[in-house]
C-alpha angles and dihedrals in degrees: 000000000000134000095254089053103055087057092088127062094236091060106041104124100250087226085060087061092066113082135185103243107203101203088056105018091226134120117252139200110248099189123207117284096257079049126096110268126235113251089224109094119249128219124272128266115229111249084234095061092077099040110023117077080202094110101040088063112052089117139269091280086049101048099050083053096057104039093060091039094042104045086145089071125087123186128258092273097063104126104263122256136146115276109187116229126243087264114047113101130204114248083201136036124248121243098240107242119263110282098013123090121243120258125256119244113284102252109214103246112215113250088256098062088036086068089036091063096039095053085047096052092045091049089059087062097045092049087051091044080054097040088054095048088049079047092056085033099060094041083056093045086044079059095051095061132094134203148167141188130292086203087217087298083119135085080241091270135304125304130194107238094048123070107260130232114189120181115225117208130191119188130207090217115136101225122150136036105295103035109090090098099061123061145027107320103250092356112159096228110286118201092255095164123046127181124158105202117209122189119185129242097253087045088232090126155355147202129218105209112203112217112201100236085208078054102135111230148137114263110206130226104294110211094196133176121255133206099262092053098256125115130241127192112230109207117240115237125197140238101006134128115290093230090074086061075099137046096358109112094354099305119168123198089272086074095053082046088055095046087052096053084043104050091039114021096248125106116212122234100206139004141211130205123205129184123185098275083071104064082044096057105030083061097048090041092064106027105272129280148260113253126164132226125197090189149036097261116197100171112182087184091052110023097231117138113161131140130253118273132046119342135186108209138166138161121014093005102048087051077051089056102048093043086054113128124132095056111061132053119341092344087248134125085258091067101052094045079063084052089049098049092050090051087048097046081047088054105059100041075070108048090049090043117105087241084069109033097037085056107083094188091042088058091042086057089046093061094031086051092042101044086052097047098044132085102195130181123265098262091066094039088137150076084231103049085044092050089050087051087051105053084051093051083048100067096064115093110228084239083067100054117090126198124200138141136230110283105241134172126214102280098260086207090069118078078197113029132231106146139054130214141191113305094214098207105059106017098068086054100055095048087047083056088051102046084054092053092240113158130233095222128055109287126234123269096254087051085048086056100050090050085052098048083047089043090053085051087071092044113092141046121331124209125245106266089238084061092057112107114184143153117212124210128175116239103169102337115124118274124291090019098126093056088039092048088042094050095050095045101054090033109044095015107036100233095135099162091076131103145170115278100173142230118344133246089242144014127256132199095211134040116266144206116189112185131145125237107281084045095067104097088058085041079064106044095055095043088055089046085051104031100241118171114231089265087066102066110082121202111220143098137329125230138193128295118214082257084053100249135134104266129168120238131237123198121193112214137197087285096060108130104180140292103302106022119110121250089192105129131220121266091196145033105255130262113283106016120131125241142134135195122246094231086070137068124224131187126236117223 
């Protein structure tokens, strides 16, 4: 609103009408010039408001201030008309004005809650003035972002009441001023780092899967989104390196989504792409941060020379120390994703340390630094629905993240290898920890008492097969499963009081028993027969069978396997797989 328009009554701001009285400390309705006046007294305008362009000309910056934290002044044009001052009393009371009660008697606060309520009217206006900043401010960091499309790879994006699996992706593009000496020379962006993050349903842990990017695997069609909103279906090819999951042949991140469903049976609900400016950014965003070196590391190919022990690095050298290589371990990619883990892991110790969360401006860098260096996907296309993720994401504590990364074997194909591919024995078992949301590190004591009350559902009697009445419905399982599972029950098991109830109302993504309580000995004996954990089992209620009889039901879910084949979980990681927590610091060497 301008100066020439707050002359006349009709365009006078209504939040200009409101003023601070100082002998009550309330605001107070100051009306239009032609409207009725309060009978409390108003404050005094200075003599120099009226005469003196001092005011007028504090500068752009001061005048926006005090425009939203001074609603109560007018400019000199306001039409004239007496305004009392603080201290002026009335010798005789005012007849209240028809329809409206009459005021108490002013009571005489003491100098102490004067400045009280000062401070506490002044503190209103700086909280809107900041309210309105983090308003301009979100809207800046909502342009920083990019997304594309999940071309329908993902679960249709994270919720809160549901464990989270978010996919991580680092490209070798060489995008930014500083980068022509990493990567690949005019690659189109591969999918060089790979982590599937998994955070469980209660939030008490989490584990960051590394993916090889030289794994060997089968990438599937790709129908992806083009720029001219069409889609375009981008053919699968087998057995090629995962890393060309992106970029190659115009693939987007869905397609690395669909290679990882693919590859581990669990579909991720959200991704986020990374290029090198982001690991330059992030550290300096937030100071820098701790790594540990066994060794001296003098790397030609990255760049990195630093000395053993323990370094603070950011910018160009902590890009230097992910892209290392060649000079740890056995100079492969699965040395520097240990390398990676242990930056990461570095990472978020600082960003949940007090230095962090107690800087304002340091955490204003951080989002300004991270919503400028992701690609997400288009269901976290805002500074909201990030913020929502990351509040999630916040309530996990760094000795509860495990890192650890896909178990491979030389590729046997190779006479010199350069490839890995799935070592059969010990992979299935940690995404099968994964898809039933078990955690890598000891579990919490309220976790310790939920696998013991499942555990107790398997102890006791078990009925004769012959006594096990069910009915089997498919709710997720691959076609045909219910009459697969049912054959094989009443032919090879002798549960012969069993039958085919259909497909489910809805899909699961486990395997399910529902019985009611005298049905629990049968509950047992087919879950010994399956092979169904104690999670599984599921007290309830009966139904009617077709004969109409009370029957328990069994629901196979995604993780049906076939007839035959245990369902039973893993409790712990196997037996030679690689992983470390964030709340400790390894050395590479």
């Amino acid at each position: 609103m301008d100066a020439q328009g707050r002359g006349r009554a009709d365009n006078i701001d209504p939040a200009d009408q409101w003023v601070l009285n100082p002998n009550t400390g309330e605001y107070e309705l100051r009306l239009s010039p032609s409207a009725p006046q309060s009978a409390v007294p108003g404050p005094r305008r200075a003599a120099s408001r009226g005469t003196s362009g001092q005011a007028a000309s504090r500068g752009a910056d001061g005048a926006t201030r005090n425009r939203s934290a001074a609603p109560d002044r007018q400019t000199p044009d306001t039409p004239s008309r007496e305004v009392p001052g603080p201290r002026r009393r009335r010798s005789v009371p005012e007849e209240p004005l028809p329809g409206r009660r009459g005021r108490r008697p002013v009571k005489k606060k003491s100098k102490a809650k004067k400045v009280l309520l000062w401070t506490g009217g002044s503190m209103a206006f700086i909280l809107l003035a900041a309210t309105t900043a983090g308003y301009l401010y979100i809207k800046h960091l909502n342009d920083n972002i990019t997304s594309v499309s999940d071309d329908g790879a993902s679960t249709g994006g994270f919720q809160k009441d549901k464990a989270i699996n978010i996919l991580l992706i680092g490209t070798d593009k060489r995008t930014g001023k500083g980068n022509e000496g990493y990567g690949d020379r005019g690659s189109v962006g591969h999918a060089d780092t790979n982590i599937l993050l998994h955070v469980s349903k209660d939030r008490s842990n989490a584990t960051a899967l590394s993916i090889p990017r030289d794994l060997i695997v089968n990438i599937p069609d790709c129908p992806t989104k083009q720029p001219d909103g069409s889609t375009k279906v981008i053919p699968g090819t087998r057995n090629v390196r995962f890393n060309t999951s992106l970029g190659q042949d115009g693939r987007t991140p869905s397609c690395t989504m669909r290679t990882v469903t693919q590859l581990t049976g669990i579909t991720p609900d959200d991704f986020m792409v990374a290029d090198f400016n982001a690991v330059k950014t992030l550290t300096s965003a937030v100071g820098g941060v701790d790594v540990c070196l066994g060794k001296d590391i003098h790397d030609k190919d990255s760049h990195l020379n630093l000395k053993a022990g323990m370094r603070h690095i950011e910018g160009e050298t902590a890009l230097a120390f992910v892209r290392t290589r060649h000079a740890v371990g056995l100079g492969g990619d699965l040395s520097r994703i240990q390398l990676q883990q242990q930056f990461l892991s570095s990472l978020m110790r600082k960003l949940k340390s007090n230095s962090t969360l107690t800087d304002p401006g340091k955490m204003l860098d951080v989002a300004d630094a991270a919503t400028k260096a992701l690609t997400v996907d288009s269901k976290i296309d805002s500074i909201g629905k990030l913020k929502d993720l990351g509040l999630e994401l916040g309530k996990l504590n760094p000795k509860n993240l495990t890192f650890a990364t896909v178990p491979v074997v030389d590729n046997p194909a190779e006479k010199i290898h350069a490839t890995v591919v799935l070592n059969p024995s010990t992979a299935p078992q940690v995404f099968e920890m994964i898809q039933n949301d078990i955690s890598f590190t000891a579990v919490k004591q309220q976790q310790q008492k939920e696998k013991a009350a499942e555990a107790a559902r398997l102890k006791g009697a078990q009925s004769a097969a012959s006594e096990v009445r069910v009915r089997i419905m498919n709710g997720g399982a691959p076609g045909g499963a219910a009459q697969e599972t049912l054959a094989w029950l009443q032919n090879d098991q002798g549960v012969t009081k069993s039958e085919n109830a259909g497909n489910a109302p809805q899909e699961l993504g486990s395997t399910t028993l529902e019985y009611a309580p005298d049905q629990a000995a049968q509950a047992r004996k087919l879950a010994a027969i399956m092979g169904l954990s104690g999670s599984a089992l599921k007290p309830g209620k009966s139904v009617t069978n077709s004969q109409g009889l009370p029957t328990m039901t069994l629901t196979l879910g995604k993780d049906f396997k076939g007839a035959g084949v245990s369902l039973t979980p893993p409790t712990k990681a196997p037996e030679g797989v690689q992983k470390s927590t964030a709340d400790k610091v390894q050395c590479a060497k």
